[in-house]
N, C-alpha and C positions, 0 to 999 in steps of 0.2 A: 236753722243751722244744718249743712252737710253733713252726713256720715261719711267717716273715712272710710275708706272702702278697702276691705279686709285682702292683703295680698293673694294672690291665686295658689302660691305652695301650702303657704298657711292654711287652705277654705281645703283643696287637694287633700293635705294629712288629713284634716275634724272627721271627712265625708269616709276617708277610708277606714280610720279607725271606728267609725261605726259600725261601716258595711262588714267588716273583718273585728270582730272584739278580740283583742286580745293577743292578736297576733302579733305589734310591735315588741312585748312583753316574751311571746312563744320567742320570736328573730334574735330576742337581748339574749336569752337566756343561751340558742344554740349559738350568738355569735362568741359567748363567753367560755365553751369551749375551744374554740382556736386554738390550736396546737398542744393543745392536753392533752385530748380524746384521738385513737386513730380515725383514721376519715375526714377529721373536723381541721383542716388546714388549708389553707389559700393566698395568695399573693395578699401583702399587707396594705397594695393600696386599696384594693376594693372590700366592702365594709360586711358585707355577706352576699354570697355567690346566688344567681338568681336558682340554679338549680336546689341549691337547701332550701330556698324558699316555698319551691314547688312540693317538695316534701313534707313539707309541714301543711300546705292547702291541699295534697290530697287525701291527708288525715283526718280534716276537716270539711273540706269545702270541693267535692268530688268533681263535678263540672268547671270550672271555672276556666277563663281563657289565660293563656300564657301570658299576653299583654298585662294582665293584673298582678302576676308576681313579676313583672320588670318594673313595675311600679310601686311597687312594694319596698322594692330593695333600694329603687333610689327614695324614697320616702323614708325610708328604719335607715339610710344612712346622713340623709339629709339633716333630718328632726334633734340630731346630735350637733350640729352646729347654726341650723336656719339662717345662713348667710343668702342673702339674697345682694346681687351686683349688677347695678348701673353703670352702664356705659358712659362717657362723654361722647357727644352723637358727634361731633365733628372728627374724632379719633376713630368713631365705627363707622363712618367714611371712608377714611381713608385706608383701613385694614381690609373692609369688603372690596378695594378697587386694587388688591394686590392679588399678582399673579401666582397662584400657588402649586399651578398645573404637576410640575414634576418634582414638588416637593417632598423632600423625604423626613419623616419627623422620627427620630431615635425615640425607640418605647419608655425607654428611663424619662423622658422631659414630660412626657404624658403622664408617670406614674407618680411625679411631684404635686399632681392636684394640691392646693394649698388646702383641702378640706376635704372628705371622702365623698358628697355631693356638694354639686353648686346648682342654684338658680340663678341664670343669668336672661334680666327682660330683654326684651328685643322689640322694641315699641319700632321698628322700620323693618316688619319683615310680616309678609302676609303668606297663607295656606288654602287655597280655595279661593281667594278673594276675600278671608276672613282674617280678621288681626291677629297675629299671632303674639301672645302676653309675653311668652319666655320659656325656659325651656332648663330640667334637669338635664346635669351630666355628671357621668360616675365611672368609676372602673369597673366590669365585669370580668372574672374569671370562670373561665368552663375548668372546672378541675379535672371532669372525664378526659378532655380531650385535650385540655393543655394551654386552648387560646385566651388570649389578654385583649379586649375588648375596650374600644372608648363607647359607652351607649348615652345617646340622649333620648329624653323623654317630652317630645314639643306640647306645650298646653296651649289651645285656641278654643276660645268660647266653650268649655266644657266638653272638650274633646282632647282626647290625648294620640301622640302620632309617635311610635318608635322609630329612632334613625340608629342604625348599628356599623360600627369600623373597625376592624380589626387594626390593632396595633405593631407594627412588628418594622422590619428593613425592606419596606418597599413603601410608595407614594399613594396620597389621600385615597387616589381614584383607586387604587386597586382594593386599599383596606376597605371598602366601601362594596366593591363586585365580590372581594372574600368572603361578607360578612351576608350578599346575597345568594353566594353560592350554596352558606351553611345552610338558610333557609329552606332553599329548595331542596337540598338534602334532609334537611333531618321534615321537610312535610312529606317528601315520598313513605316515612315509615305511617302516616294518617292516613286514615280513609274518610276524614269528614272534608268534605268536599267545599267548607266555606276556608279552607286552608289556601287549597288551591286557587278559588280564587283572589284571596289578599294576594297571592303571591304574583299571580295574572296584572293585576293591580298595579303593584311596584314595580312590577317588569317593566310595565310602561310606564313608568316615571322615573326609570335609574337615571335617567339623564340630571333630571333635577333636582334628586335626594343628591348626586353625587356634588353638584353645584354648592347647595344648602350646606354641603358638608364640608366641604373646602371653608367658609365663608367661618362657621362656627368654631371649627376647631380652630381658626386664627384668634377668635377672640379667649377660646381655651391655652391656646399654647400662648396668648400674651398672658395670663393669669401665672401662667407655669412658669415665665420668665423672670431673667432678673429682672428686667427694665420695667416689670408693673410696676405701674402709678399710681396708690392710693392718699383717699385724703384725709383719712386717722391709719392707726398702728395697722399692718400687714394682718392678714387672718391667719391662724394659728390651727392645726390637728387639735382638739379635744382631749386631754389627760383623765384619765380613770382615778376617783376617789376609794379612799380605804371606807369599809362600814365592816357592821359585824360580820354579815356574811359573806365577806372579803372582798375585793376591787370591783370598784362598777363602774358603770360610765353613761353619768344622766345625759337623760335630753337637754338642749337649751331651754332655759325661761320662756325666751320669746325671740323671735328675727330680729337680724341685725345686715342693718344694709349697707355696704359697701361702695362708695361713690370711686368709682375707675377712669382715669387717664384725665382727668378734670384742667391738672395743670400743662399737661401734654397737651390735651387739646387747643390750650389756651397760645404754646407757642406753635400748632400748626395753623389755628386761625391768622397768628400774626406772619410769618412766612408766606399766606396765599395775601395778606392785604400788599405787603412786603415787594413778591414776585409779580404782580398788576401794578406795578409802579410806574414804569418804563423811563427812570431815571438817565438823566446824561452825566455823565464823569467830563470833570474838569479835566483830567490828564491829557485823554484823547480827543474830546470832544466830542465825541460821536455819544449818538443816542442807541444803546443796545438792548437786547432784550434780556432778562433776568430767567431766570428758570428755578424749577423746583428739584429737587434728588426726589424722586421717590421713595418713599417708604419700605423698607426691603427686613428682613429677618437676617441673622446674622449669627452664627453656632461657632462655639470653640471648643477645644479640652483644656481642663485643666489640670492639676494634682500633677505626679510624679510619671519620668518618661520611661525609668528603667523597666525595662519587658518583665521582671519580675513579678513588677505594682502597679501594672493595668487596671486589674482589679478596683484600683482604687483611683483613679481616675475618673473625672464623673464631666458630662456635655450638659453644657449650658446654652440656651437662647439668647437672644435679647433683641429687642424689635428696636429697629432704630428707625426715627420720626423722619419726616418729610424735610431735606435742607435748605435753603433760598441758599441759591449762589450765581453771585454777580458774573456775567463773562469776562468782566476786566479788574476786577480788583480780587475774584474769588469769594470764601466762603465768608458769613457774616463774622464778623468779629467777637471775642467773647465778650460781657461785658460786667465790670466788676463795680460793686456796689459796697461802700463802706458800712459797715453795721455799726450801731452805737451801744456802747457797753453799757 
């Protein structure tokens, strides 16, 4: 009989809290600070700032490379919910063949993460020519300097790959050259020289971190959306427990997996059987050709207009799906189904 084979976030946590004892424990305790202690404050969606992190490993752990506390922080915020999200592959289809070029995504939709980390696989995306499993994503906040960060952390074959984007009122590509520009800023203050060249490195490959990133954040910003499709109850933030020595906030038991767009998928497979028809209508008689609506993103406001209550106004997503529509009779019809009580 098989063994089931232990998810890759899951085997990720075991391997780190070994290498590092203690430290998820060190991360609770300053994240339980938050807004008590001066110093100790941060934008509420990101779950501890990679910078605190590094503070607490050069207490301990003198050498160590930076990649390891951005791995840290999305692991100490992950390990709070271990939601792990499967795609419908016919839905991640159709969202990597959308055009996202001069997309501008408002930082508030980003900052709705349904969870403080996700792991989301990606069984159709390779790195090197090596499979690539899936990939954390979290908020980071620099509190030095102010910036609001979307970072992922890609896992392939026991290798991990940082992708960094800043968040803000400009498009993917730029948040992506911002997020390279900080690098090469903040390595000019190093003199180790294997800084330099990672950075050589990803210089020649921005073309296609910047691609990869386009691709990704779509399947985040369908998360952020109204229109995600899941196939039990929506994922929920974590709520802090009373104990004696006042509010905590455990880790999850164990993963819990999230099946994504499942029923979506199920009506874009029938719109592409649908749109290869090439039906003739009685009306005209002619034989036409049927087409698809592509898949396109779709943002509004909502809440109150008076200039007063801005403030409280809040931008919403919502991905809307692929449509068959006929050339001579239009869109498909709704179609309604009697339910028995």
């Amino acid at each position: 009989m098989s063994q089931i084979k232990e998810p890759v976030p899951l085997k990720l946590l075991k391997n780190f809290s070994k290498k590092y004892k203690h430290i998820f424990d060190a991360i609770d305790t300053v994240r339980a600070k938050k807004g008590k202690e001066p110093g100790f404050d941060w934008n509420d969606a990101c779950y501890i700032p990679i910078g605190t992190i590094m503070n607490l490993m050069y207490e301990k752990y003198s050498n160590e490379m930076v990649l390891n506390a951005s791995v840290l922080a999305a692991l100490a915020a992950w390990q709070k919910t271990k939601g792990i999200y499967r795609f419908d592959e016919t839905l991640i289809e159709e969202m990597l063949d959308m055009d996202s070029s001069d997309m501008k995504i408002p930082t508030e939709v980003l900052l709705r993460l349904p969870q403080w980390c996700l792991y989301i696989e990606t069984p159709f995306y390779k790195i090197n020519g090596v499979q690539m499993d899936g990939f954390f994503v979290h908020i980071e906040h620099d509190v030095n300097k102010g910036d609001v960060e979307l970072r992922f952390i890609r896992a392939t074959n026991n290798h991990l790959y940082p992708l960094v984007m800043h968040i803000g009122d400009w498009t993917i590509e730029e948040g992506v050259q911002r997020a390279f520009a900080k690098a090469k800023e903040n390595a000019l203050t190093h003199t180790n020289m294997d800084v330099f060249q990672v950075l050589k490195d990803l210089g020649e490959v921005i073309d296609d971190e910047i691609k990869m990133t386009k691709q990704l954040v779509s399947l985040v910003l369908y998360l952020c959306s109204d229109s995600a499709d899941y196939t039990r109850d929506k994922p929920i933030m974590p709520a802090p427990i009373k104990t004696k020595m006042g509010l905590h906030l455990p880790s999850a038991e164990k993963a819990k997996i999230w099946d994504v767009g499942v029923r979506t998928g199920s009506i874009i497979r029938l719109s592409r059987q649908q749109s290869g028809s090439g039906e003739t209508y009685a009306e005209t008689g002619r034989s036409v050709r049927p087409h698809v609506r592509k898949a396109h993103w779709h943002g509004y406001w909502t809440g109150p207009r008076a200039e007063d209550k801005k403030q409280d106004r809040k931008y919403s997503v919502k991905w809307i799906p692929p449509v068959f529509v006929k050339a001579d009779t239009g869109e498909l019809p709704a179609v309604i189904r009697k339910i028995k009580k």
